[in-house]
C-alpha positions, 0 to 999 in steps of 0.5 A: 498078450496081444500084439500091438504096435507102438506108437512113433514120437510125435517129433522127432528129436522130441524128448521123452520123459525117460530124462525127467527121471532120477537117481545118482548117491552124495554126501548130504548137506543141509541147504536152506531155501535159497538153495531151492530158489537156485534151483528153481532157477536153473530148471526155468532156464532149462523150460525153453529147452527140451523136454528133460535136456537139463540133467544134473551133474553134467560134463565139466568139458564142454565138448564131451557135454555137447557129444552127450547131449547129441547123444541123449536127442538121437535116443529121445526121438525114438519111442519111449520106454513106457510104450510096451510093445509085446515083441522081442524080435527088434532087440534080438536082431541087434543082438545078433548083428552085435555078435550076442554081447549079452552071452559074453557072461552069466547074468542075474535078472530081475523083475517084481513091482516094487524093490528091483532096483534097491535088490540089484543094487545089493546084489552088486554090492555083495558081487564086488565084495567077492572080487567079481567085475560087475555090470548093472543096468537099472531103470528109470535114472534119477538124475542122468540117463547114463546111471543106467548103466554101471560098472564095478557099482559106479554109472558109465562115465560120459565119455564111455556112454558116447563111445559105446552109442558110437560103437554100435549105432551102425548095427542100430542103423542096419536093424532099423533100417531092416525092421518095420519099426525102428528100435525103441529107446530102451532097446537101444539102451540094452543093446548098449549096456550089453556091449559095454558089460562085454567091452569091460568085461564083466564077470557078472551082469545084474540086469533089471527089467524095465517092465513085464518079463517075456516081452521086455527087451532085457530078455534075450539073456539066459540068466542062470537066477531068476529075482522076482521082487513082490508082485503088486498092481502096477500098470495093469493096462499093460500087464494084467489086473491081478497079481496073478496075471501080472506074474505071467507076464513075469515070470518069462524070465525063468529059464530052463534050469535056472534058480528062482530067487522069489520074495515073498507073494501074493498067493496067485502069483506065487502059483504061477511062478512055481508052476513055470519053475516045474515047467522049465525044470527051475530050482526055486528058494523062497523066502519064508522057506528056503530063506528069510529074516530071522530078526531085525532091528532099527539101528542109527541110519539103517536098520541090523539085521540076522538073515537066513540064507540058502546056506546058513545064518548071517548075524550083525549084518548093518544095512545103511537103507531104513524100512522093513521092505529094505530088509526083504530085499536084502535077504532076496539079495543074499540068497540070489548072491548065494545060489549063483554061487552054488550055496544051498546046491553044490554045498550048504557053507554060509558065504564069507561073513565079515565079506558079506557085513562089509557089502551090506554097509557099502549100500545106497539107494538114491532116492529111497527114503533118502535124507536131503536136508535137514533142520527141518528133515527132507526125506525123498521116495520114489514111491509111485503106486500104492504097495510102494506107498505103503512101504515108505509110510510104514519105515518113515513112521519107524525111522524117523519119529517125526512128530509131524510129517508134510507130504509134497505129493507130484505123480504121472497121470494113469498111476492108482493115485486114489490108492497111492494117496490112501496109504500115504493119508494116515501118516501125512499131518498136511499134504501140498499136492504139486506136479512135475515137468513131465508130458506125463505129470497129473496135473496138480488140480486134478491130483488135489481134487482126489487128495481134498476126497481122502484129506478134506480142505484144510490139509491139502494146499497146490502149488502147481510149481515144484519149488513153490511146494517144496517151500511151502512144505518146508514153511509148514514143517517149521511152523510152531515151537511144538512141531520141533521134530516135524519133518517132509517126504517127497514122493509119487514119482521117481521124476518128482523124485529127481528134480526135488534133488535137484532144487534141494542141491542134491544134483 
């Protein structure tokens, strides 16, 4: 990959779309649409202020919000996250200014397309049913930038966000002010995370990519496991136009005499990762070999599964997520979980089975086909490219039997939104194509001219306004005593995503 430098924010100050994202767990309730004018309300109060200043769930005292908001303006003047700049250097020099935080404990890293952050968040289950002190740093956020980073599964309070920006923000100073470009806003963020898992301290980091692999700024941890989700077309001006070549970049977070954990792959990219697993002298289990399904079913409110690990099978294990791909990354979790531990090396015993059952029963991913509303049912994905679509078109048919399914459909501008809507076409009856508050949001017109190609006139209606979309979904679901069992999804954007789960009450 060539080197290329990033481009400087326009203002300073300004607001990335880093803070229009999504991602935090309640208990669902079933608002009506007055709920959603409330939160209509509360994001066009929001429009005069900027870019992405109005996260749910703030701070009850207004001091400590007041401190977190300063917080999230000095990180949003810096480049953003979605600005790949192939260069490790920056964060390697705040690591050691930091006294290297991030070798304070073993790591698992992950990267893959689709399923990091669903995978991470089990393999962290799993971690705390054994009694370990977990740190997670996931991304995008759902709902506020300080889920990124979590510990013993819960996000960062506020308090301890500020606190650790505060701590190392004079480290931050002294490597902007040493380097001709200053530390990205993800960057930043990493360096964070790794100090607050060294403060805490954890005895276990799950660290999820924020893109690529070699080049990303998680990349200066020596991770005794490698996860690789599948691989699949996503930002291909950045990463590659294939698989394979994807999976370059990717695999750059094998390192020498870690275990591979790989899903299972496109041909091309298996290849390329066995060959960096031989170059590094790699441990590789693979799923379909080493590991795999051995059955599952649809079950109320998730799906039960056998899983074959590294070490032996795994019976009655409940999984509280819907769709087959939930299921993958389980299994991916599990035998993760299994080769830190040594199982399937150091000896072939099954971990705990009622721990395990346990762990798999705590999980949530916010955001993944989650439930909203009901009467009529609102689901929310997160799917922003076509194998995500796919996924979700597939275990939305499964799970919920709809007997006719309304898409609201916002995504970012340079998505294969062509594809994602393709594979969304053959389940969604109607389609309300809408867009979102962010800089990078494909304007609804544009979206609706490709979904009237793949849908035709008379199942594609625009509301430029989230809320307006989301009422005229709900009012089409409801329409008619022989739709009784109709149903909503929200997709093509984890920022679509978040603010639907703001005006549906969720935040």
């Amino acid at each position: 990959m060539s080197e290329q430098q990033p481009d400087q924010p326009d203002q300073p100050g300004e607001y990335d779309d880093d803070f229009d994202d999504i991602v935090h767990a309640e208990t669902t309730r079933d608002p009506d649409l007055a709920v959603i004018e409330a939160g209509s309300r509360t994001l066009r109060a929001q429009a005069g202020r900027p870019q992405g200043d109005g996260v749910p769930a703030r701070p009850a005292d207004p001091e400590v919000d007041r401190a977190l908001r300063a917080v999230e303006q000095e990180l949003a003047g810096r480049w953003g996250e979605t600005k790949l700049e192939p260069s490790v250097r920056r964060i390697e020099a705040l690591m050691d200014v930091l006294g290297d935080p991030q070798r304070a404990y073993p790591s698992i890293h992950l990267t893959g397309t689709n399923g990091k952050t669903s995978t991470a968040r089990m393999i962290e289950a799993l971690l705390g049913a054994f009694d370990l002190r977990t740190g997670r740093y996931t991304s995008p956020h759902v709902s506020s930038v300080t889920e990124r980073i979590s510990l013993d599964g819960e996000p960062i309070s506020p308090e301890r966000f500020i606190e650790t920006y505060g701590d190392i923000k004079p480290y931050v100073d002294m490597v902007d002010g040493a380097q001709e470009y200053r530390l990205s806003f993800f960057e930043v963020l990493t360096g964070m995370a790794y100090a607050a898992f060294a403060d805490a301290p954890v005895d276990v980091a799950v660290v999820e990519v924020g893109m690529g692999g070699t080049w990303d700024a998680t990349n200066v941890i020596d991770a005794t496991v490698a996860v690789v989700t599948p691989i699949d077309l996503d930002h291909t001006d950045r990463l590659g136009s294939t698989p394979g070549e994807i999976a370059v970049e990717k695999a750059g977070i094998i390192k020498q005499g870690a275990t591979v954990v790989l899903a299972q792959q496109p041909v091309d990219a298996a290849q390329v990762m066995l060959k960096k697993a031989v170059d590094v002298d790699a441990t590789v289990a693979r799923e379909g070999m080493e590991f795999g399904i051995v059955s599952r079913e649809v079950a109320v409110g998730g799906q039960m599964l056998t899983l074959r690990g590294l070490g032996g099978e795994y019976e009655q294990i409940f999984l509280p997520l819907h769709g087959a791909h939930q299921a993958h990354n389980a299994v991916v979790a599990l035998a993760a979980v299994e080769a830190f531990f040594g199982v399937g090396a150091e000896h072939a015993r099954p971990m705990d089975l009622e721990t395990v059952r346990a762990a798999f029963a705590s999980v949530v991913s916010p955001g993944r086909l989650e439930v909203v509303r009901r009467s009529p049912t609102v689901v929310l994905d997160a799917a922003h490219n076509p194998a995500g679509a796919r996924a979700a078109a597939a275990a939305v048919g499964e799970a919920f039997g709809f007997s006719r399914l309304i898409g609201v459909v916002g995504a970012s501008a340079g998505k294969d939104v062509r594809g994602l809507l393709e594979a969304l076409e053959p389940v969604f009856a109607e389609i309300v194509v809408t867009e979102n508050s962010s800089d990078r949001a494909m304007g609804a017109d544009e979206l609706a001219a490709v979904a009237v190609e793949l849908f035709g006139d008379d199942r594609v209606q625009v509301e430029p306004r989230l809320d307006d979309a989301l009422e005229a979904a709900i009012t089409l679901a409801e329409e008619g005593d022989e739709y009784a069992g109709a149903g909503v999804l929200v997709t093509g954007s984890v920022i679509t995503v978040g603010e639907a789960r703001l005006l549906l009450g969720k935040g």
